[in-house]
N, C-alpha and C positions, 0 to 999 in steps of 0.2 A: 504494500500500500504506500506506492512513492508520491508524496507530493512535497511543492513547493511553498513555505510557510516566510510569508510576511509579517513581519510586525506591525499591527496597527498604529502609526505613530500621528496619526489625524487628532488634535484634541478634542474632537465630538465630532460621534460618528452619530450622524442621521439617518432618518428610514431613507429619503432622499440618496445618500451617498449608497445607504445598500442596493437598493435598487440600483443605480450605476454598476457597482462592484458586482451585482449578479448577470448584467448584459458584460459585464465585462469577462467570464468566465472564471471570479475566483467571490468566495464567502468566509462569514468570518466563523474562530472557534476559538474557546475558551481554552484555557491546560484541565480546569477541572472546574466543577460549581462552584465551588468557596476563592477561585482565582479572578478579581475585579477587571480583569485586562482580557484585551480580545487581540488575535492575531489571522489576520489573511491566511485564504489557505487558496492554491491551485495545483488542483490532481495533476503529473505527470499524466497517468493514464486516467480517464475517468468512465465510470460505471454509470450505463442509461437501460432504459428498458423501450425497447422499439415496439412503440404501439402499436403495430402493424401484427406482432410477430408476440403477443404476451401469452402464455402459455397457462392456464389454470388446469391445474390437475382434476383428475373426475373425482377423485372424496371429497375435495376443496367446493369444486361446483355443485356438488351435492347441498352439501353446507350454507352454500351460499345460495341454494334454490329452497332450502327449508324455512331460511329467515327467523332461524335462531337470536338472531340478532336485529334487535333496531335500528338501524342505518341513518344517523340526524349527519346535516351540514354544517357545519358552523355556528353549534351551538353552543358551543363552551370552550371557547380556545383554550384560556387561563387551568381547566381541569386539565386538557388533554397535553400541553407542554407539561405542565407541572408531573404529570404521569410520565411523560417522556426522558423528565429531569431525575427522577429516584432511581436510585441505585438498586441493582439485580445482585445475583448470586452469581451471574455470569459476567457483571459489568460494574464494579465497588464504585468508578468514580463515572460521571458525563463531562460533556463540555458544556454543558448549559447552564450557565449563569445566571448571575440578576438582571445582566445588561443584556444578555439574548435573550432574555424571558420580556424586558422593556420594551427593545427595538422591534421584535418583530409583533407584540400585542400593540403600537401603533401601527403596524403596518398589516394586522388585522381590522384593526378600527376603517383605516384607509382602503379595505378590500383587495391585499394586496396577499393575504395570505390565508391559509383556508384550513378547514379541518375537516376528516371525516370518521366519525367515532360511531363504535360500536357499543350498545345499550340495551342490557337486559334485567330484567325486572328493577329497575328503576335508577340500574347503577351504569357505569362509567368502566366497561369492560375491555375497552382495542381501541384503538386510533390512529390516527396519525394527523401532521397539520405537513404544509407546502407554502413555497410561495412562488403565485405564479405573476407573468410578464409575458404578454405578447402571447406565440401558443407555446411557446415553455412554461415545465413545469417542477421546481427543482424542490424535490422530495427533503425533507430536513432528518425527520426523525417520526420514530413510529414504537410502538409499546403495546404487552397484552393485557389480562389478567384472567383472561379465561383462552384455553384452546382455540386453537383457528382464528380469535377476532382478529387479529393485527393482519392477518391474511385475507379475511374479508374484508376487511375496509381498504384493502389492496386493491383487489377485485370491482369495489364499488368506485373506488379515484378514477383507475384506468378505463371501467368503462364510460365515467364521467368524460374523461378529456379525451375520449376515442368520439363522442356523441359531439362533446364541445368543438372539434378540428384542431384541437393540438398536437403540435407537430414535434414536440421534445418530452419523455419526461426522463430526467436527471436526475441518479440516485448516490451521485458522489461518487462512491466505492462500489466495488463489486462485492460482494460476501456470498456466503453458501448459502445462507437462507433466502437469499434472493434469485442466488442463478437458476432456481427450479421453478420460477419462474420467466425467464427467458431474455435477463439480463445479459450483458455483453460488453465490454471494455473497448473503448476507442481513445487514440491518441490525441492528448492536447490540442494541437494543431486541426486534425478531422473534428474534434469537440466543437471546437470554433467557428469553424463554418455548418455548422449543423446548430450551432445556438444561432448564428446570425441571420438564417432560416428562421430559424422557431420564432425569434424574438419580434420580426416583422410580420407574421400572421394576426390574426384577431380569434385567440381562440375562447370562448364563450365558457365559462366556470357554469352558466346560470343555464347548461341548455337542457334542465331540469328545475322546471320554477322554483325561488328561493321556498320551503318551508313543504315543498311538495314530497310525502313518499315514495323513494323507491325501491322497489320489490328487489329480490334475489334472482325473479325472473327476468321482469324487465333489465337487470343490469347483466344477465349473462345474455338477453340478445344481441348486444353491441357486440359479441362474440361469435362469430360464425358456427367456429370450430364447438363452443358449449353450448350453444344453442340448440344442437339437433338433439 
């Protein structure tokens, strides 16, 4: 996992400059929660999932046609980072800080960032939040607390921004628990012009009215292949 790590040496960093810095091809991360300071970060190789080509497995599609889970939009940023920020048995420290948990809850306020959380009987079970730009969409972080959610709310993003016409989504790194679903590594440089693609489309976060449910069905239509 090579990348190239800036120091943030800007004395205030704005949603404003994030945004820049995200068309720009690099974001920022913490050393750890309890670290006040933020540093630039840009993957040598960076990890995307090509919408065209996303792979849901059939016990996942299953899962995801049973609607086990409640599938809300952007309804609780503030719970769903703050889930994203606690520490695992797999993962003691994050990089999510005060000041990443600040910058990008303005830059939810501003519609620039989004969540999609999993909710079963009345709790706060998978999510994940993004921010997107143009038809990019750069995956931040994601968490469970029950089986399969974080997977289904995988499920309901992509087929959101397959429906929306976006044309990136950006998942940093590559990891294992991603490449089964159909992830893939491309070089800095090919990164770049594949963001400066995406960034110039108009892709629609809303092409699912805001507050409107949607099914495990209707989101595995946007899927050819799990559809049948």
């Amino acid at each position: 996992m090579k990348a190239r790590s800036i120091p943030a040496r800007t004395p205030v960093i704005t949603p404003e400059l994030l945004l820049r810095a995200y068309a720009a091809g690099v974001f920022p991360m913490a050393e750890s929660a309890d670290d006040p300071g933020l540093f630039w970060v840009e993957p040598e190789i960076r990890g995307i999932i090509p919408l065209d080509h996303f792979h849901v497995p059939g016990r996942l599609a299953r899962t995801v046609r049973s609607d086990r889970f409640e599938v809300r939009i952007d309804h609780d940023f503030a719970a769903v980072i703050a889930a994203c920020a606690e520490s695992r048995p797999d993962r003691a420290e994050t990089w999510i800080n005060g000041r990443i948990r600040a910058l990008y809850g303005e830059l939810f306020a501003q519609g620039h960032v989004h969540t999609v959380e999993c909710w079963r009987e009345g709790r706060l079970v998978g999510g994940l939040y993004g921010l997107s730009l143009g038809g990019a969409f750069f995956g931040e972080s994601m968490f469970h607390r029950e089986t399969d959610a974080s997977k289904v709310a995988l499920v309901h993003l992509v087929a959101r921004l397959r429906r929306g016409g976006y044309r990136l989504l950006d998942t940093q790194f590559q990891t294992a628990h991603l490449a089964q679903f159909g992830t893939c590594e491309v070089a800095c440089d090919a990164y770049r012009d594949l963001l400066d693609t995406a960034i110039q489309a108009d892709g629609n976060w809303w092409s699912w009215a805001p507050g409107r449910p949607v099914s495990g069905r209707e989101a595995l239509a946007e899927f050819a292949d799990a559809a049948r």
